[in-house]
C-alpha angles and dihedrals in degrees: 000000000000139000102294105214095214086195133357138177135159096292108005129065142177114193138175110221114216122214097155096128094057089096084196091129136048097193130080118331104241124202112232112190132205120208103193125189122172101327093322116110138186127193124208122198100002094195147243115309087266110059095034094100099056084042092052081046086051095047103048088063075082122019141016113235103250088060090066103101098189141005112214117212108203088200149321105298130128085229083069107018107045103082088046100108089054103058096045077069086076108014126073098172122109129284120215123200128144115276097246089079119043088093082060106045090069078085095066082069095269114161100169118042095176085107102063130075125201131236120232101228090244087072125236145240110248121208105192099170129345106297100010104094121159133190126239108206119196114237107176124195090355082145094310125068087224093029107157130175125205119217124198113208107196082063100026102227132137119210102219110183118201090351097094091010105151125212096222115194107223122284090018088087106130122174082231156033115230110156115038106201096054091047095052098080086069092049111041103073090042087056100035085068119015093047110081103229144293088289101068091041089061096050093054095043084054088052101050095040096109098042112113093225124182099164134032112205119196131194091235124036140358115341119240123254144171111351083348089081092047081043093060104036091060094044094056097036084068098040128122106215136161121332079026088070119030123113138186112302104027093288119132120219098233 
């Protein structure tokens, strides 16, 4: 499957970059994004050591690295961290992660944090070139303590991370979700543990409700489009999930 260009207009793209074939990793397959303006790129969730070299393939149709301006870490994760140190070899622009965890990312084999910049956990506007802003949204405990999510206004998609993330079985793999319903059996149990409580679900749906969103784009699985964003938002808005569930003993109440 190719690159999927999420949104694209004469000088402003979103696009999802596949490295699907690279076959490097036998864990989860993880979604890494690319927001280009005018030359100026930003990459959100680079990827796990393995598939680093087909993304960096993937990105290079677009930009060279040195034109990427910021990475975005979602949160703390090897599926998105643990190429990290690889691309810094070619990359000088800032890294944002939530603050909670720049005393933990040394252990990716980081020598040198100088590099990285840490997110308030209010979240922060992000200017990358004159006209190119992005908005870093704040996503706690969804399911990372330091969880953030970025939204890109000019395309109107917000970059989720693990909120929406689908557990897709092989050869099922599709670029959307189209019809809800028939996509909800790959999501529930994903949510129902690795995402903290209602409580933080309705924090983060307070603080995106006045997003204009069109598209929802997770780290893992089909991205969200049309009524299957609406779709989403109100299941979710109405899960049990985590600290909801869990009983004495480590069982969960499903």
């Amino acid at each position: 499957m190719n690159n999927i260009p999420l949104y694209q207009s004469s000088s402003h793209r979103f696009v999802l970059l596949n490295e699907s074939e690279s076959g490097e990793e036998s864990g989860v397959h993880s979604n890494q994004y690319l927001i280009e303006h005018q030359g100026a790129g930003v990459l959100l969730d680079p990827g796990g050591f393995g598939v680093m070299p087909r993304v960096l393939a993937e990105l290079l149709k677009y930009l060279r690295p040195d034109q990427v301006r910021a990475i975005v870490l979602s949160h703390q994760d090897p599926d998105i961290v643990g190429g990290i140190s690889t691309w810094l070899e070619m990359i000088k622009a800032p890294v944002y992660v939530s603050h909670i965890w720049m005393r933990f990312l040394p252990h990716y084999g980081l020598h040198d944090m100088s590099q990285f910049v840490g997110v308030p956990d209010s979240g922060q506007a992000l200017s990358i070139a004159p006209g190119f802003e992005l908005q870093i949204v704040p996503a706690h405990f969804l399911h990372s303590e330091g969880q953030i999510n970025v939204y890109d206004p000019e395309s109107r998609i917000l970059f989720t991370g693990d909120i929406g993330s689908a557990m897709m079985p092989m050869g099922m793999e599709r670029p959307f979700v189209d019809d809800f319903e028939a996509h909800l059996p790959y999501i529930v149990g994903f949510h129902q543990r690795y995402m903290c409580g209602q409580r933080a679900v309705r924090c983060w749906l307070d603080t995106i409700a006045e997003l204009d969103i069109d598209m929802l784009a997770p780290q893992h699985g089909p991205i969200y489009r049309g009524r299957a964003v609406r779709d989403f938002l109100e299941w979710i808005a109405g899960l049990r999930c985590g600290l909801d569930l869990l009983q004495p003993g480590g069982r969960f109440a499903t």
